[in-house]
C-alpha positions in Angstrom: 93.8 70.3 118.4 91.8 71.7 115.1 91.4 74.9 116.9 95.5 74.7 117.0 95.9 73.8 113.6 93.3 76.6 112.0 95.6 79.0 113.9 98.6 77.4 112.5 97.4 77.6 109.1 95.8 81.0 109.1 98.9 82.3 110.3 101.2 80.3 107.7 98.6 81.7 104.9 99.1 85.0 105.6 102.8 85.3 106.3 103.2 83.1 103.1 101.5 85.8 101.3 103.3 88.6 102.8 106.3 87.0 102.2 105.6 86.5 98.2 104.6 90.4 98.2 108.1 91.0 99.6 109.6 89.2 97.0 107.4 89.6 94.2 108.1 93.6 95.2 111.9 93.2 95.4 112.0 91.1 92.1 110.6 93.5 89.8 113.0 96.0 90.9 115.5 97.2 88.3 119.2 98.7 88.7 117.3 102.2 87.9 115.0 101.4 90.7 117.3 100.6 93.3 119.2 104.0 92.4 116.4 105.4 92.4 116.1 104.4 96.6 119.3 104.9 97.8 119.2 108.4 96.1 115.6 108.8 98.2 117.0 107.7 101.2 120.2 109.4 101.5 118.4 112.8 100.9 115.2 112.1 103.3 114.3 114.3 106.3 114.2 111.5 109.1 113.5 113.9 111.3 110.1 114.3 110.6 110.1 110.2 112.0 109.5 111.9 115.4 106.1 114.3 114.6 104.9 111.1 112.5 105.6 108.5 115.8 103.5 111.7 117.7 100.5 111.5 115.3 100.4 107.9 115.2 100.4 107.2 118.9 97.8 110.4 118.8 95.7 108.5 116.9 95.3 105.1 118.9 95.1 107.3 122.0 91.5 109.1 120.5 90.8 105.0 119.0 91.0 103.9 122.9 88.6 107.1 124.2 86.4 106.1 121.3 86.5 102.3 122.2 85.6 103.7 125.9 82.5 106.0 124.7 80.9 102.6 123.0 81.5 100.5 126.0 80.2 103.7 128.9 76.2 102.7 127.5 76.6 99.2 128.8 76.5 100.2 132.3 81.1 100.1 132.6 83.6 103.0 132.4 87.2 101.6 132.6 89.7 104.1 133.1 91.5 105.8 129.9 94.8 104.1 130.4 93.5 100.5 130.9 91.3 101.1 127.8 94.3 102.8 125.9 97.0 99.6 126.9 94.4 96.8 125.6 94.1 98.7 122.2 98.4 98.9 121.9 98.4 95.2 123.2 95.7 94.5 120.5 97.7 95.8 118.1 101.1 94.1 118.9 98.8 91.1 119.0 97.8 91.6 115.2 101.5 92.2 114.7 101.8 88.1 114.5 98.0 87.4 113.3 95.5 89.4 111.4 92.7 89.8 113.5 93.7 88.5 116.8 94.1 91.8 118.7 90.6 92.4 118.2 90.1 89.1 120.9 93.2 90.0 123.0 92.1 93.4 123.6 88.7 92.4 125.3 90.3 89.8 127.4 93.0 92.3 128.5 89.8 94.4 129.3 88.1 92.0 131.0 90.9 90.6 132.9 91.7 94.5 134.3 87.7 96.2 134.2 85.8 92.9 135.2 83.5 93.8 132.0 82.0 91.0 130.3 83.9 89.7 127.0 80.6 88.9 124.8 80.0 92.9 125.4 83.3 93.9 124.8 83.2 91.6 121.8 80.0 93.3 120.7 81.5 96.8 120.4 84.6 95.6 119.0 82.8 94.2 115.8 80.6 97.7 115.9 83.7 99.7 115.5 85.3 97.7 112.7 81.9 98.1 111.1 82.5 102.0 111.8 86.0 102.2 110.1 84.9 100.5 107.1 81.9 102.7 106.8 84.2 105.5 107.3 87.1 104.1 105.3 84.4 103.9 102.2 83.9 107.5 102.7 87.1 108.0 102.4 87.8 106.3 99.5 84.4 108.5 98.0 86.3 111.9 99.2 89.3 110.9 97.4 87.3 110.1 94.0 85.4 113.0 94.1 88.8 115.4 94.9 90.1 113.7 91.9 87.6 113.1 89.2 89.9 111.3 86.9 90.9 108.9 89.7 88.6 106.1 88.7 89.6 106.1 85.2 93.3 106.0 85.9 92.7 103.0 88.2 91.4 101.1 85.6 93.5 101.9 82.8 95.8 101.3 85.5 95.4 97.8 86.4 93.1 96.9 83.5 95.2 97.9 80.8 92.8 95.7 78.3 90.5 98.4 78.4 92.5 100.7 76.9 92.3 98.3 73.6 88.5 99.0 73.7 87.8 95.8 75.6 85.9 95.5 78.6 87.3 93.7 81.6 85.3 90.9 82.3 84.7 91.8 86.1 82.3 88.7 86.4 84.9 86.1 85.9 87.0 88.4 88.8 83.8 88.3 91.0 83.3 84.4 90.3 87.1 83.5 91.0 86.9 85.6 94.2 83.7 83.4 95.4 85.2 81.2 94.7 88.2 81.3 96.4 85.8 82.4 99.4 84.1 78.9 99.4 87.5 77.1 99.0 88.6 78.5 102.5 85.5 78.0 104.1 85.3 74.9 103.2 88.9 74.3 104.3 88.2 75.9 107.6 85.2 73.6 107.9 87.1 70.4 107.5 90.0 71.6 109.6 87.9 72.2 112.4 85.5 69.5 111.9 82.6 72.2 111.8 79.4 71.6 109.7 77.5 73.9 107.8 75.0 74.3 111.0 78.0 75.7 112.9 78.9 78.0 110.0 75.9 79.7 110.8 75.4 80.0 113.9 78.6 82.1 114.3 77.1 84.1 112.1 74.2 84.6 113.8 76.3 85.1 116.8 77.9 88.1 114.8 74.7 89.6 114.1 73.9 89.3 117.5 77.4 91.2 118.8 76.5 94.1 116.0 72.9 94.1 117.2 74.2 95.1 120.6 76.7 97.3 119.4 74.0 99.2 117.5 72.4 99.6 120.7 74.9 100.9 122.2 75.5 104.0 119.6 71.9 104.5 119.5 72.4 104.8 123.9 75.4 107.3 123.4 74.7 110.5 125.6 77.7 112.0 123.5 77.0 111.0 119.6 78.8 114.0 118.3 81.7 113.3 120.5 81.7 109.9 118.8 81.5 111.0 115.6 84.2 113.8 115.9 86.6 111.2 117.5 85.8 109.0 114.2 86.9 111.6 112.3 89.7 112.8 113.8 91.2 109.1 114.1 91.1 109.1 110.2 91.8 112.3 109.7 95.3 111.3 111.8 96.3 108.7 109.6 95.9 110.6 106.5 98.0 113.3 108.2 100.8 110.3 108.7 100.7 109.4 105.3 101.2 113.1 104.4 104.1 113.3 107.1 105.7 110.0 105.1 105.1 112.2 101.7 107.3 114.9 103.4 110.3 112.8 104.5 111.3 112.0 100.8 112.2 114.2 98.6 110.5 112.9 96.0 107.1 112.9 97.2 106.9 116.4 98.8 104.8 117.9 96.3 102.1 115.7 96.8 99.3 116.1 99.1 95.9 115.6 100.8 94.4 113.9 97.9 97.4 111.4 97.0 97.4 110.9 101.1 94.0 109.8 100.9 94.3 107.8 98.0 97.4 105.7 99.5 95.6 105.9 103.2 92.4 103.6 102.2 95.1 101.1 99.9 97.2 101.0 103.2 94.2 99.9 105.4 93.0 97.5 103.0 97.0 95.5 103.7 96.7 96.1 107.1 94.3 93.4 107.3 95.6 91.9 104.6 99.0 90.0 106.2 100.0 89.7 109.9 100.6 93.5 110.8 100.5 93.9 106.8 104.0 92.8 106.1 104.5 92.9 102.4 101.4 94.0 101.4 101.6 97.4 102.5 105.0 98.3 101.0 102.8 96.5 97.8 99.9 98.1 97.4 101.2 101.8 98.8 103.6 101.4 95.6 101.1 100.0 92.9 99.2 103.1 94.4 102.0 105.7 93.8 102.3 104.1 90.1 98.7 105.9 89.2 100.8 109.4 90.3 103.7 107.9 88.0 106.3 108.0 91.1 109.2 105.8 90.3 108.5 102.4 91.2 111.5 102.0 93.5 110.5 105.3 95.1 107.1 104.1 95.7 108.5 100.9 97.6 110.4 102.7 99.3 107.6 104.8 100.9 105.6 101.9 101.2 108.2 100.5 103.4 108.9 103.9 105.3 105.1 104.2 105.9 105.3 100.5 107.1 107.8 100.6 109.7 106.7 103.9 111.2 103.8 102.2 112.1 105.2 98.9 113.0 107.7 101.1 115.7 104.9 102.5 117.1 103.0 99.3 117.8 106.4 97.3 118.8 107.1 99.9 121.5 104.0 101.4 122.6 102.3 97.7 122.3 105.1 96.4 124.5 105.0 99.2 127.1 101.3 98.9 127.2 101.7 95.0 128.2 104.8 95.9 131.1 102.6 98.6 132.1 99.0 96.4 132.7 100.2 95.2 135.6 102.1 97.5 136.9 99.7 100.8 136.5 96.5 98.6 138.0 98.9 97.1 141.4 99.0 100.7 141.7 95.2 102.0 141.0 94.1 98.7 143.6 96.7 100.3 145.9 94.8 103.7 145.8 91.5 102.5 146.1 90.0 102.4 150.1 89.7 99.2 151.7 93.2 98.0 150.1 
């Protein structure tokens, strides 16, 4: 029963808050704004929808071999197209709940590949620890291609610094420990937990990392891994950029502003359930530092949004008719059956 209600309230949480971003977005909008839309929209190249759905489902494909090249160390090879429908299914899980496809896809693995879940867990957690790593880089590349970047940001969204005050970034560090022990705590009474518990799932995370670690350092194919990290990455920037070249008022940006609103995109992902809200959000606070129109920059936020969100709704949904139906068929090939 507390397990049910943590779930129930996690999920309320952050639907509630992509919900306020929605209409906290839509609010602001003014009648120059919304012209400002309809004018982008009724000149966009839609076209290019179909090249961006190609990239995207590109990029979960080369996620999946990845996925498979962490898990082949452990002593298990699943086949590509089981490994390639529990990532899709993953992602039509997180659709609904942040952070709930990384679970569904190991027990869609282990219900198909008979690999153990705590393993598959293990490697999950390794390659989240990957994408941040690689999503700071990121984030570095697109500082360093634009120097004046920082400055921008915080002249940006700390306007008071402009007035030759500092912002006082401690009290922002203390209310967001803050707000860190307020749901721990919350998640601790819900689920009648104590502190002992707290930390032993941590310890239990270190543990799945530990043997995650292991697993890279057992790669026969590190450079393979690495150049798969890179291209996944280097995918979604190139659907951001495809997204740029749909409107006409965003053609003339490039690599660097693709960059740029890539890493604020990934951060909303895992923001809200499938990062409803939050991406349209942040992608158009992001366009405000290139001085794009604000209902423009909503408007790409959204575009960017439901490219991805068509992928995962039909690929994800494929991927779970096709579980079933592809593996009937691989225990029909194999001898014996």
């Amino acid at each position: 029963m507390a397990k049910k209600l943590t779930t129930i309230f996690q999920y309320a949480f952050f639907l509630g808050l992509g919900i306020f971003l929605i209409g906290w977005s839509l609010k602001g909008l003014t009648h120059d704004d919304k012209f400002h839309i309809s004018r982008a929209i009724g000149k966009g190249n839609f076209w290019l929808i179909l090249p961006g759905i190609a990239i995207s489902v590109l990029s979960h494909w080369l996620r999946a071999i990845r996925w498979r090249l962490i898990i082949q160390p452990l002593g298990y090879s699943p086949s590509k197209l089981n490994t390639f429908f529990a990532v899709m299914t993953g992602y039509l899980a997180n659709q609904a709940v942040p952070r709930l496809g990384e679970v569904l896809r190991c027990t869609t693995l282990t219900k198909y590949e008979k690999i153990p879940l705590d393993k598959l867990v293990g490697t999950v957690i390794l390659e989240r620890l990957v994408d941040t790593i690689t999503l700071l880089a990121v984030f570095v590349i697109a500082l360093l291609l634009q120097p004046d970047l920082y400055q921008t940001i915080l002249t940006t969204f700390f306007p008071d610094r402009q007035n030759g005050k500092e912002s006082n970034l401690l009290l922002y560090l203390a209310l967001g420990i803050a707000v860190f022990i307020i749901i721990t705590a919350l998640w601790l009474f819900i689920s009648k937990k104590k502190f002992a518990d707290l930390l032993a799932l941590f310890k239990k995370i270190a543990l799945h990392v530990w043997q995650g670690f292991i697993a890279i350092r057992s790669l026969n194919r590190r450079w393979e891994f690495v150049l798969l990290s890179i291209a996944i990455w280097a995918l979604y920037g190139a659907s951001v950029y495809a997204g740029f070249l749909m409107l006409e008022e965003t053609r003339h940006y490039g690599i660097k502003e693709a960059l740029t609103v890539l890493c604020a995109g990934s951060l909303a992902m895992a923001a809200t359930p499938g990062g409803i809200g939050a991406y349209a959000f942040l992608v158009q606070k992001t366009m405000d530092l290139y001085h794009l129109n604000t209902g423009v920059g909503l408007a790409l936020g959204w575009l960017l949004w439901l490219l991805q969100v068509i992928v995962v709704l039909v690929v994800g949904g494929l991927s779970l008719v096709g579980l079933p139906v592809y593996n009937k068929h691989k225990a029909l090939q194999q001898p014996g059956t």
